[in-house]
Residue frames as qw, qx, qy, qz and C-alpha x, y, z in Angstrom:
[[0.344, 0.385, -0.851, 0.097, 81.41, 133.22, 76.23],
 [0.906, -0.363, 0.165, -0.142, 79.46, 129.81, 78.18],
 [0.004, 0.588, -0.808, 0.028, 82.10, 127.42, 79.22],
 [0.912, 0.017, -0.029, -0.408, 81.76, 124.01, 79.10],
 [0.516, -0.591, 0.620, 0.014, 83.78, 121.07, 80.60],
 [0.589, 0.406, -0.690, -0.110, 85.43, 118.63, 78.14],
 [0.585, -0.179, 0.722, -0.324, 84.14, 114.95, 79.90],
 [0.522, 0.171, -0.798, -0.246, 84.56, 111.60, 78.76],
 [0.668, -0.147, 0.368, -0.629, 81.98, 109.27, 79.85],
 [0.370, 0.146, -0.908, -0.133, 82.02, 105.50, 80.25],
 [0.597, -0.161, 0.424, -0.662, 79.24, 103.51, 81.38],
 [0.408, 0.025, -0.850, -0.333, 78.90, 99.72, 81.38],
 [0.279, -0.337, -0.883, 0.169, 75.52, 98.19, 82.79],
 [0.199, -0.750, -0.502, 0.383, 73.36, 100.21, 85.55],
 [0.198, 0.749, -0.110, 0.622, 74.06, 103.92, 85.15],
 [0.301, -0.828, 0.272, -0.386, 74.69, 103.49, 88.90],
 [0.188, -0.855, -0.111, 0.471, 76.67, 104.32, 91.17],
 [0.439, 0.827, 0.046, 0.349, 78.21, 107.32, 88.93],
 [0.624, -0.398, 0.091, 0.666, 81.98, 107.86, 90.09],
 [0.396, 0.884, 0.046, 0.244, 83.22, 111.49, 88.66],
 [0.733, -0.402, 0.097, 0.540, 87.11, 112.15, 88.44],
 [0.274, 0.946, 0.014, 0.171, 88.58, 115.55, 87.98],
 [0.628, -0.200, 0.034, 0.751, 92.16, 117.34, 87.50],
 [0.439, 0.513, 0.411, 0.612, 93.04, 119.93, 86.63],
 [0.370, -0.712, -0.488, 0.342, 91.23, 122.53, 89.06],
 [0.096, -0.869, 0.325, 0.361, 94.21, 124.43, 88.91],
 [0.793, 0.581, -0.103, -0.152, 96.13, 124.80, 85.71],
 [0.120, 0.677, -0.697, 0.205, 99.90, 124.46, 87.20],
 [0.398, -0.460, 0.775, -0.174, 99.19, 120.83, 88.10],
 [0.271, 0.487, -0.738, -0.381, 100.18, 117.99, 86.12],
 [0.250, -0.156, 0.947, -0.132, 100.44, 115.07, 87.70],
 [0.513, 0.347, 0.594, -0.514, 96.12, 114.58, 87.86],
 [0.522, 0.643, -0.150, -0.540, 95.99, 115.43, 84.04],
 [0.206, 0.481, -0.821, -0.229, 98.16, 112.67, 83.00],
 [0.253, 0.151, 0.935, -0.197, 96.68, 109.91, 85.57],
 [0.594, 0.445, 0.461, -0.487, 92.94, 110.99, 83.65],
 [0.640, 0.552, -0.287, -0.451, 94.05, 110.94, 80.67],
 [0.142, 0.115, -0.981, -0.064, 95.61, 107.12, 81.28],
 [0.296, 0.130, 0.884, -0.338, 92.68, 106.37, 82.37],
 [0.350, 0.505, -0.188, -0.766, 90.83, 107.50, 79.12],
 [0.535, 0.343, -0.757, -0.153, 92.86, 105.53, 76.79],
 [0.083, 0.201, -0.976, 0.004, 92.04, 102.50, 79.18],
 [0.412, 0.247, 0.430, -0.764, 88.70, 103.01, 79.11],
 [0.519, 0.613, -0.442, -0.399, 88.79, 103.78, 75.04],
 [0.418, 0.385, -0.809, -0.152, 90.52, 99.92, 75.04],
 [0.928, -0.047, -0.232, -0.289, 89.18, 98.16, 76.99],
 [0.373, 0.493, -0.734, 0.283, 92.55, 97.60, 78.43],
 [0.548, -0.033, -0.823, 0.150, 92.90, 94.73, 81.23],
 [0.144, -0.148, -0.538, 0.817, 93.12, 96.97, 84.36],
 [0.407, 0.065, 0.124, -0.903, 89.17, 98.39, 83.42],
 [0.361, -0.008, -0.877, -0.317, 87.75, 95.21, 82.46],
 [0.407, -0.429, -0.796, 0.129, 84.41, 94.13, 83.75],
 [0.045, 0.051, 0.592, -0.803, 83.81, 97.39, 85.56],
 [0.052, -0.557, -0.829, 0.008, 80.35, 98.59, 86.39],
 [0.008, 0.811, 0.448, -0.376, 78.17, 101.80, 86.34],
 [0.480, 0.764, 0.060, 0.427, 79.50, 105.08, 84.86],
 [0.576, -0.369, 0.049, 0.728, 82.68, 106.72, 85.48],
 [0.248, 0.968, 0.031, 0.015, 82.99, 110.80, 84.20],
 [0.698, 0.043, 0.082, 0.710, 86.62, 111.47, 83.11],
 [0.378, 0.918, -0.037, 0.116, 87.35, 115.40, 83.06],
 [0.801, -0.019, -0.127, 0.585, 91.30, 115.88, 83.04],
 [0.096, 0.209, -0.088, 0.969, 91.44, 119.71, 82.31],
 [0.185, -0.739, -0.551, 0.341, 88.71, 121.29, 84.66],
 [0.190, -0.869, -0.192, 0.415, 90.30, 124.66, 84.14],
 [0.792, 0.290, 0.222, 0.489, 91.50, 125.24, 80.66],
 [0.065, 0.980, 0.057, 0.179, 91.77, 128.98, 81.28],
 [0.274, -0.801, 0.531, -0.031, 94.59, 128.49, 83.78],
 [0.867, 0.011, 0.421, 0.265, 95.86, 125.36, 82.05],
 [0.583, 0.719, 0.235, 0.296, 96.66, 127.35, 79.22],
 [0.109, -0.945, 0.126, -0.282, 98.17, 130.34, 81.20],
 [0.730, 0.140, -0.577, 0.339, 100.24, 127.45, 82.86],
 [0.067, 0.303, -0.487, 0.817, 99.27, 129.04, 86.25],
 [0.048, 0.107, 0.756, -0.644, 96.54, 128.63, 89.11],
 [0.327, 0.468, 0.706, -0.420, 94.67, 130.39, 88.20],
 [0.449, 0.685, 0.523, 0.238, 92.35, 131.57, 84.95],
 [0.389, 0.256, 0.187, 0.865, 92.86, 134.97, 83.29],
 [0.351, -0.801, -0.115, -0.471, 90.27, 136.61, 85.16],
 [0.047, 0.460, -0.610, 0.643, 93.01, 136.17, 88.65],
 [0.716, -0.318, 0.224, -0.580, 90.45, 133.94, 90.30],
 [0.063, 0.381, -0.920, 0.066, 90.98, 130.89, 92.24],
 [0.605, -0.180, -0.517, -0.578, 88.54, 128.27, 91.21],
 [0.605, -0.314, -0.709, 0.179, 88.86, 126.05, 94.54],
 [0.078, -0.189, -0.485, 0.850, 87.82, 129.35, 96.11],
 [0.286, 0.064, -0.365, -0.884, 85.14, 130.27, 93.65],
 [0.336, -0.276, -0.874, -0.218, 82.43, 127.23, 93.85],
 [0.618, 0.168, 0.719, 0.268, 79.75, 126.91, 93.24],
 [0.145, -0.126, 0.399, 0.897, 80.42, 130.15, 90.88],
 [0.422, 0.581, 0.147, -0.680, 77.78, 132.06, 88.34],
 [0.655, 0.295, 0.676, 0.167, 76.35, 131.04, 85.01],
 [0.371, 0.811, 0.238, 0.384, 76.77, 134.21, 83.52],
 [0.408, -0.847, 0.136, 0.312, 79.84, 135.33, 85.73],
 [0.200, 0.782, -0.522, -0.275, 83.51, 135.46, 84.17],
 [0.497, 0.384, -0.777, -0.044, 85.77, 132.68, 82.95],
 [0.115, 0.261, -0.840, 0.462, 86.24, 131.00, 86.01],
 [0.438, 0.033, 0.576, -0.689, 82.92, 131.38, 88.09],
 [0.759, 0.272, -0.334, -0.488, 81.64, 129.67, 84.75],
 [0.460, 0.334, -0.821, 0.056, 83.86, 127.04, 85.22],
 [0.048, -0.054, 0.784, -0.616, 83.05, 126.58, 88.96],
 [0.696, 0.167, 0.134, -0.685, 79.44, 126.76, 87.85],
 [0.588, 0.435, -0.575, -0.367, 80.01, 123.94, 85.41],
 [0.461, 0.219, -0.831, 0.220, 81.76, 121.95, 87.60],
 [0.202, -0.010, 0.623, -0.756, 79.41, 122.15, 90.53],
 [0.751, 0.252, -0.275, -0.545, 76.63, 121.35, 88.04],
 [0.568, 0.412, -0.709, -0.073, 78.61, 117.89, 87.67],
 [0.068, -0.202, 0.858, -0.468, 79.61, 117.20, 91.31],
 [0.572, 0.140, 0.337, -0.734, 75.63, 117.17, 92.03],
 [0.896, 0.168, -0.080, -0.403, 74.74, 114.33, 89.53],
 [0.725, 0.182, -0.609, -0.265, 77.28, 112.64, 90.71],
 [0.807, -0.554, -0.178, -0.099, 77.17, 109.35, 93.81],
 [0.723, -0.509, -0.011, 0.467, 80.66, 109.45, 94.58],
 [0.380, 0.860, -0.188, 0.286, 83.44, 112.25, 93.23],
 [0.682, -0.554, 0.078, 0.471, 87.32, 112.49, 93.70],
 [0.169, 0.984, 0.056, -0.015, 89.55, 115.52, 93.09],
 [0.730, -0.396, 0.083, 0.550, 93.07, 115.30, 92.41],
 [0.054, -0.983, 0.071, -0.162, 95.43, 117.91, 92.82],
 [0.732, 0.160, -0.206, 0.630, 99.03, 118.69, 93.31],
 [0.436, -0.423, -0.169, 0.776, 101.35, 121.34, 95.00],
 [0.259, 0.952, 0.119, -0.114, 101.02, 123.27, 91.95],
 [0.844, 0.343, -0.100, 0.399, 104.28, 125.11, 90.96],
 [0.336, 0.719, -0.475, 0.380, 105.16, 126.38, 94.02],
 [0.681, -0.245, 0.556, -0.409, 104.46, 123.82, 96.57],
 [0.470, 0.188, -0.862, -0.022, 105.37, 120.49, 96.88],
 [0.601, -0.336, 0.362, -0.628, 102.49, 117.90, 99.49],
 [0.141, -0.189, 0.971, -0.041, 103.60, 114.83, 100.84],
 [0.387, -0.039, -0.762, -0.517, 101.20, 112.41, 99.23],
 [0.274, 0.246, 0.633, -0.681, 97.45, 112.35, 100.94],
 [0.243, -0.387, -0.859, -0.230, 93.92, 111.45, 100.75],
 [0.019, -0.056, -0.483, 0.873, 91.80, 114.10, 102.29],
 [0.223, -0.507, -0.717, -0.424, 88.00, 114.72, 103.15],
 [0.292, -0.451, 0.216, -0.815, 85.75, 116.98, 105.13],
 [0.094, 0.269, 0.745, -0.603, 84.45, 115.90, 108.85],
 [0.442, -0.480, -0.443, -0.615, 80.69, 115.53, 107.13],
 [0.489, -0.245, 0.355, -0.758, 77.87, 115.98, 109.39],
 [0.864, 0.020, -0.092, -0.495, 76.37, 113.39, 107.83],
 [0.633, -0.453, 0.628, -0.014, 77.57, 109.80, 109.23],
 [0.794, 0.502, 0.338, 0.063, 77.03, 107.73, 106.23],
 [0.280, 0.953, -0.096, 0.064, 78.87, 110.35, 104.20],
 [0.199, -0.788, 0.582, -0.012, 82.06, 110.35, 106.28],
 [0.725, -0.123, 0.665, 0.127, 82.05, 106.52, 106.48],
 [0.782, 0.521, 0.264, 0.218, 82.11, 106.40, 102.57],
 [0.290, 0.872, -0.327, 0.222, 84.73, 109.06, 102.51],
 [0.238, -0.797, 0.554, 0.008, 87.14, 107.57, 104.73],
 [0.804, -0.065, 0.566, 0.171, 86.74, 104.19, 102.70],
 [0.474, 0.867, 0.088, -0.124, 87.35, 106.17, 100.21],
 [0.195, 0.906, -0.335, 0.169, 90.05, 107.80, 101.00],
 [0.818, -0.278, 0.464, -0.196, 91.20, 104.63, 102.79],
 [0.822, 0.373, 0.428, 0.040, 90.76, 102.60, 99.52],
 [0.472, 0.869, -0.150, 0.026, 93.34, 105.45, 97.37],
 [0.919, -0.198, -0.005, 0.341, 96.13, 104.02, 99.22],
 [0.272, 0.590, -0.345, 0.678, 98.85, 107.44, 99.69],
 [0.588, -0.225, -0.715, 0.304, 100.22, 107.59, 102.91],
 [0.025, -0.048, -0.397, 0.916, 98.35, 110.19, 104.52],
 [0.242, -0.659, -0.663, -0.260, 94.62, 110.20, 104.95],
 [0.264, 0.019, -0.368, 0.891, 93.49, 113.65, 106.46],
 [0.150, -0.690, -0.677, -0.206, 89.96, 114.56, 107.40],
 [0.286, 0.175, -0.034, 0.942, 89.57, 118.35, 107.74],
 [0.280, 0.338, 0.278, -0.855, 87.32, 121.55, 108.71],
 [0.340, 0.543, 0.741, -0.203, 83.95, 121.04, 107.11],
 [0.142, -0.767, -0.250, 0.574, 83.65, 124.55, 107.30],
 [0.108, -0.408, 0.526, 0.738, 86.35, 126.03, 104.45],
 [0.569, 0.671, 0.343, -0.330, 84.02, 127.45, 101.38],
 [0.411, 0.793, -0.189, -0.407, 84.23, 127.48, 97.90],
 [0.218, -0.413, 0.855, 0.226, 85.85, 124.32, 97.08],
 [0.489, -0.004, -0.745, -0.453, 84.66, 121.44, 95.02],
 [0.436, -0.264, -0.854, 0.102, 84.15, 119.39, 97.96],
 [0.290, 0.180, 0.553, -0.760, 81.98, 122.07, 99.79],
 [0.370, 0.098, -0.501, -0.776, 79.92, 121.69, 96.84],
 [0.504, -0.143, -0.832, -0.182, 79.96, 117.86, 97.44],
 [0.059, -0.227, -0.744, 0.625, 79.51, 118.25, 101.09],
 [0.476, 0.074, -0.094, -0.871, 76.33, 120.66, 100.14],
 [0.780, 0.082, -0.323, -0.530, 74.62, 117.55, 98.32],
 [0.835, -0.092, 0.445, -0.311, 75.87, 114.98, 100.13],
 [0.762, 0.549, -0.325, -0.111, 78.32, 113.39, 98.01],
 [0.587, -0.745, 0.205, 0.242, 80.70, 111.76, 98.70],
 [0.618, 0.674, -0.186, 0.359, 84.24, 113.08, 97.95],
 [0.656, -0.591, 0.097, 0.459, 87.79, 113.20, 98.30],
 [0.462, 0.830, -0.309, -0.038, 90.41, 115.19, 96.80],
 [0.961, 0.014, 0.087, 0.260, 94.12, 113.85, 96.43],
 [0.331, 0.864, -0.370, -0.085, 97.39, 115.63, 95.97],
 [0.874, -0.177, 0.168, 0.421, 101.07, 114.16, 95.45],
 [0.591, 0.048, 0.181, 0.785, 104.07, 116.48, 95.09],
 [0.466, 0.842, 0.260, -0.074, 103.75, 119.09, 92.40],
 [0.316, -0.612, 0.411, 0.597, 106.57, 121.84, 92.22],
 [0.499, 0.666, -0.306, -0.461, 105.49, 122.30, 88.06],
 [0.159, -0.178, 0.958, 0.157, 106.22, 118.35, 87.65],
 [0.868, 0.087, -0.036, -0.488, 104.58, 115.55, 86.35],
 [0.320, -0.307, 0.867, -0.228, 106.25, 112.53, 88.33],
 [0.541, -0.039, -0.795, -0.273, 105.54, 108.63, 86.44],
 [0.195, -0.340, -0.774, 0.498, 105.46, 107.56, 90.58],
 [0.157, 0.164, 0.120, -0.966, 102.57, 110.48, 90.56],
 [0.329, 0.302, -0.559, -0.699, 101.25, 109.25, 87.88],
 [0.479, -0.182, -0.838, -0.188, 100.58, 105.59, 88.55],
 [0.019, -0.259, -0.774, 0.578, 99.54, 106.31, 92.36],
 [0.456, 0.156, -0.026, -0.876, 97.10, 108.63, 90.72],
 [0.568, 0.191, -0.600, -0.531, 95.87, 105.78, 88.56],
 [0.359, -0.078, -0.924, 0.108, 95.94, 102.97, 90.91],
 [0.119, 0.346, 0.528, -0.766, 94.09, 105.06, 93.71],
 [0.473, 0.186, -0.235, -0.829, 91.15, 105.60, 91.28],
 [0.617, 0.082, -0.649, -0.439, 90.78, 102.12, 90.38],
 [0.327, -0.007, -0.897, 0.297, 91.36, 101.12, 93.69],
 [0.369, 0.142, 0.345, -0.851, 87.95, 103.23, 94.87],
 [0.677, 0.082, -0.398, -0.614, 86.56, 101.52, 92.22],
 [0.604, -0.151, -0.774, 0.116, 86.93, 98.10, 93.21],
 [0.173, -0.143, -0.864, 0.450, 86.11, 99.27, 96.89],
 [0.512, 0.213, 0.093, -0.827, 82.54, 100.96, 95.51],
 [0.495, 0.067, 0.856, 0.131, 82.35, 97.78, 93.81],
 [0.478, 0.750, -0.202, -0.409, 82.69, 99.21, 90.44],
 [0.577, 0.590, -0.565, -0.018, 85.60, 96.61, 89.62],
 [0.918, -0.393, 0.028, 0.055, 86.97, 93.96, 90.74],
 [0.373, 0.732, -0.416, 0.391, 90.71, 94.21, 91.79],
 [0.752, -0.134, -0.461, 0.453, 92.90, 92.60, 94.25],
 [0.563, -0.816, -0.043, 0.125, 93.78, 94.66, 97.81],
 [0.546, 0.654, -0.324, 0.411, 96.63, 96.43, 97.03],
 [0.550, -0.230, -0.431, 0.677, 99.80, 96.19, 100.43],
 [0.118, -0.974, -0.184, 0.065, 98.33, 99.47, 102.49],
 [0.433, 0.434, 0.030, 0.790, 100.52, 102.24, 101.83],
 [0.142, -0.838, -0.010, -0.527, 98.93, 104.46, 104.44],
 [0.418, 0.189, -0.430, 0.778, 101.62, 105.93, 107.31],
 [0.166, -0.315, -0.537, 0.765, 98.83, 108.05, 109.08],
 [0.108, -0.582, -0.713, -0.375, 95.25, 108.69, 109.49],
 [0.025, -0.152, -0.348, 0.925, 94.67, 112.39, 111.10],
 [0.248, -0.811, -0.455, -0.272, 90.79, 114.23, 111.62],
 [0.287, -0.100, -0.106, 0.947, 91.18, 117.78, 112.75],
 [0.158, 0.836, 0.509, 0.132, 87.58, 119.59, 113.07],
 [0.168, -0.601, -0.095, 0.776, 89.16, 122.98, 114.20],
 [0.386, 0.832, 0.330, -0.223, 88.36, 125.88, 111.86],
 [0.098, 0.798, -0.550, -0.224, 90.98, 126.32, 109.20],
 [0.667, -0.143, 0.731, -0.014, 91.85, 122.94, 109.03],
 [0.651, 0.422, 0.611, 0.157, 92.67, 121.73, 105.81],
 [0.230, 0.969, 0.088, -0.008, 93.76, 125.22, 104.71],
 [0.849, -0.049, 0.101, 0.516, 97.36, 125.03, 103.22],
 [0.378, 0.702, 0.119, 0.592, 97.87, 128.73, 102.24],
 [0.271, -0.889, 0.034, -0.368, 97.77, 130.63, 105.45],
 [0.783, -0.614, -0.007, 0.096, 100.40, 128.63, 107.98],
 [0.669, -0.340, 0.258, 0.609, 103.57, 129.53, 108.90],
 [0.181, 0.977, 0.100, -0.054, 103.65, 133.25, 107.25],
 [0.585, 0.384, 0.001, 0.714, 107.21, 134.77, 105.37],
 [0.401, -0.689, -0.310, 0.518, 108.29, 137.00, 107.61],
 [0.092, 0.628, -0.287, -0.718, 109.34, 139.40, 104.53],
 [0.688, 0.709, -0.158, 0.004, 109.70, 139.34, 100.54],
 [0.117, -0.663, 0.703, 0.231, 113.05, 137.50, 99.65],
 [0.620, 0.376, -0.683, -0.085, 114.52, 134.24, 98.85],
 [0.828, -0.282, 0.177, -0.451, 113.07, 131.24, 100.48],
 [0.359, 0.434, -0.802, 0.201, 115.99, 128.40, 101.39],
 [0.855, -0.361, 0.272, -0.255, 115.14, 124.68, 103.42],
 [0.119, -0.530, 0.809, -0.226, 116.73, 122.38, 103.88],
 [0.507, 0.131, 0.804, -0.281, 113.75, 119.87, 104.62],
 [0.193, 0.155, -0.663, -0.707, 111.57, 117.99, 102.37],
 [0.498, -0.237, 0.269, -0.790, 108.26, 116.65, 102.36],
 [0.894, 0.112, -0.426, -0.078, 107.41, 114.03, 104.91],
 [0.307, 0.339, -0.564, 0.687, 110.61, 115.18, 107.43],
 [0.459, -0.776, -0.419, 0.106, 109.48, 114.94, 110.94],
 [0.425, 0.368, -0.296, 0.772, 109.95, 117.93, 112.86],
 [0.241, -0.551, -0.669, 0.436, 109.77, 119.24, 116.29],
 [0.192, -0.928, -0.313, -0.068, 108.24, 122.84, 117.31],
 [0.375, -0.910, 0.132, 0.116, 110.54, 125.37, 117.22],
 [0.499, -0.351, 0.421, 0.671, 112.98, 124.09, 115.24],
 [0.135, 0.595, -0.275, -0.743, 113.92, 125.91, 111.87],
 [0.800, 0.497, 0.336, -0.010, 111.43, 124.99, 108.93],
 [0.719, 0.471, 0.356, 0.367, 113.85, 127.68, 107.02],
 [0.054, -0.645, -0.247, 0.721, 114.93, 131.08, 106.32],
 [0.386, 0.876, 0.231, 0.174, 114.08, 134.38, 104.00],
 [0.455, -0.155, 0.120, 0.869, 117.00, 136.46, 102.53],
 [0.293, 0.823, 0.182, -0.452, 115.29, 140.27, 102.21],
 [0.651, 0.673, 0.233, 0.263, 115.72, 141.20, 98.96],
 [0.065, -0.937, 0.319, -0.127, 118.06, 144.18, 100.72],
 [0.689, 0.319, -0.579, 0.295, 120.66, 141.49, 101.67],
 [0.322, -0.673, 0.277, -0.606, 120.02, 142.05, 105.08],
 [0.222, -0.256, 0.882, -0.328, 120.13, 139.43, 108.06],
 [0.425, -0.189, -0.737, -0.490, 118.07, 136.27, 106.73],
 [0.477, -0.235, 0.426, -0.732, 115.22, 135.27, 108.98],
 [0.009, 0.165, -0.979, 0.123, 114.36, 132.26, 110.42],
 [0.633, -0.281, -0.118, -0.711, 111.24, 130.86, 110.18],
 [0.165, -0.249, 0.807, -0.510, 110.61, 128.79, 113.58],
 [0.439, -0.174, -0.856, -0.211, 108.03, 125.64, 113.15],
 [0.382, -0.295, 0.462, -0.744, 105.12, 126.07, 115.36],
 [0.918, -0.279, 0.191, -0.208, 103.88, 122.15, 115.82],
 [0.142, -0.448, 0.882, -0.013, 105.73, 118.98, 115.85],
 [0.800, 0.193, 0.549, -0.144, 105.03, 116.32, 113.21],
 [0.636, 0.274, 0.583, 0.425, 105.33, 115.65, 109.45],
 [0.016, -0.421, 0.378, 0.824, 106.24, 118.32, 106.93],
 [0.569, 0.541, 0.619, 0.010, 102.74, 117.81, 104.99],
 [0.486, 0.841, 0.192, 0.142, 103.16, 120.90, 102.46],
 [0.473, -0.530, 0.122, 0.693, 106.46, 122.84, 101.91],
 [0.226, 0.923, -0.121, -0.286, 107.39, 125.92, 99.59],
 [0.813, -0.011, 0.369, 0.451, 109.68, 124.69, 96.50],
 [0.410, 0.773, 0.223, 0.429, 109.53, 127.80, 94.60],
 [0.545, -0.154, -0.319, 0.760, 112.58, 130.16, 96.36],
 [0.056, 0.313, -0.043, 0.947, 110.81, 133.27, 95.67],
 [0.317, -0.621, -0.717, -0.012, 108.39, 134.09, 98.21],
 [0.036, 0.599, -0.006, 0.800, 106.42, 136.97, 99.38],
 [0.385, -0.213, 0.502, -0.745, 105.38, 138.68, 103.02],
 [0.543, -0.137, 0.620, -0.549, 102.99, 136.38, 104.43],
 [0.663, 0.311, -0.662, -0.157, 103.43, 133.38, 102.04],
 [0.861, -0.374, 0.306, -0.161, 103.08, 130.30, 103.49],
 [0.399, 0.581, -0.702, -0.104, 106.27, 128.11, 103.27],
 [0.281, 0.203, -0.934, 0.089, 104.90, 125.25, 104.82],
 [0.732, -0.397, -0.272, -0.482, 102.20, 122.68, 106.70],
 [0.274, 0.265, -0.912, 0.151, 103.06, 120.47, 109.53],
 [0.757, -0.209, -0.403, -0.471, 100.58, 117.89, 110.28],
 [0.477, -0.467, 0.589, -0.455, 100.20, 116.51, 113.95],
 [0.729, 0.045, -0.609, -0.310, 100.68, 113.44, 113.56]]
């Protein structure tokens, strides 16, 4: 079995700069698949909002049909591709894939990744990019990520491997990735921010022309520490049970108060889980079941 991404390519004029826009990553998110595939069909027409652009734009919507198909994270070999890059040409399902797609990132000048919660996480709408080394780099990523208009912009740990965007960071691309929501949706308001943030990089790579959309961004965080940018590991279930908030994402909260709690599966006394910063509920846990050391939440210093 080779794998091989399913990309639609548009290219009017120069062949540069080369903008490449992926979903899909993981199969349990929606939103990213819908906003590429509008942006296909307005490609395919010619439709008003793509008129006039410039260079070449790579459409893939499904990155990961293994776990699209499976309707879950990850592929049927249990691997998580945004852990996997930049994978094996002659490894399993997945590390193909991550090969494939790392192949891509590399030919192209600018790359954004969108992504959702997934279906059991739900992340207040953001714009995120590694803390390159390389000045140049960062400055195009944070006009990037600047230019996608959600109201969080978050520059993160460099550091954190296997992703697409260590890939890009490797070569010197720049990239951002994007989530909005998820919780196993596929949200119209998802949908168009997906779409407008795309076109609105274009027009500020000067790929298109397009009016300045009203900023939309609420808060612009950089965080080099190690971990940073790592949404699985904070704030740990204290057991296996049933996961109950209250909050949603986006809530300020302080340190120390109660993100939530876990009912044990024994029916025993639930347990609180106790917020360790004070700021913005960036990722929370919509899915109620949740095991030992599950995260059930981010909060982002703002």
């Amino acid at each position: 079995m080779t794998v091989s991404l399913q990309q639609f390519r548009f290219q009017n004029g120069p062949a540069a700069p080369h903008l490449l826009i992926t979903g899909g990553v993981h199969g349990d998110e929606f939103e990213p698949i819908a906003a590429i595939t509008t942006l296909i069909r307005s490609f395919r027409t010619d439709d008003s909002s793509v008129q006039g652009f410039r260079g070449t734009v790579t459409l893939v919507p499904i990155v990961n049909e293994s776990a699209f198909l499976r309707g879950h994270r990850c592929g049927e070999d249990g691997k998580d591709l945004a852990r996997t890059c930049p994978g094996r040409e002659d490894g399993t399902v997945t590390e193909q894939t991550a090969w494939a797609l790392s192949e891509l990132i590399r030919s192209a000048d600018y790359y954004i990744d969108l992504h959702t919660g997934g279906t059991e996480l739900s992340v207040y709408p953001l714009a995120g990019y590694v803390m390159h080394a390389n000045e140049q780099v960062l400055s195009d990523q944070r006009r990037m990520a600047r230019a996608f208009n959600l109201p969080v912009i978050w520059g993160t740990s460099p550091y954190l491997e296997g992703r697409s965007l260590s890939v890009a960071r490797d070569c010197n691309v720049p990239a951002i990735y994007c989530e909005y929501l998820g919780s196993a949706t596929c949200l119209a308001a998802g949908i168009d921010a997906y779409v407008d943030g795309c076109l609105n990089v274009m027009a500020e790579l000067k790929m298109l022309d397009r009016a300045a959309p009203l900023d939309r961004v609420t808060y612009v965080v950089e965080d080099t520490n190690p971990g940073s940018g790592h949404m699985q590991v904070c704030n740990p279930a204290p057991c296996t049970g049933y996961f109950h908030t209250s909050l949603k994402p986006g809530d300020r909260i302080r340190s120390g108060d109660v993100m939530g709690i876990v009912i044990p599966l024994d029916q025993t006394e639930p347990k609180p889980i106790i917020a360790e910063q004070t700021g913005i509920v960036l990722v929370l846990r919509t899915f109620p079941r949740v095991q030992q050391g599950d995260s059930v939440g981010v909060i982002l210093d703002v």
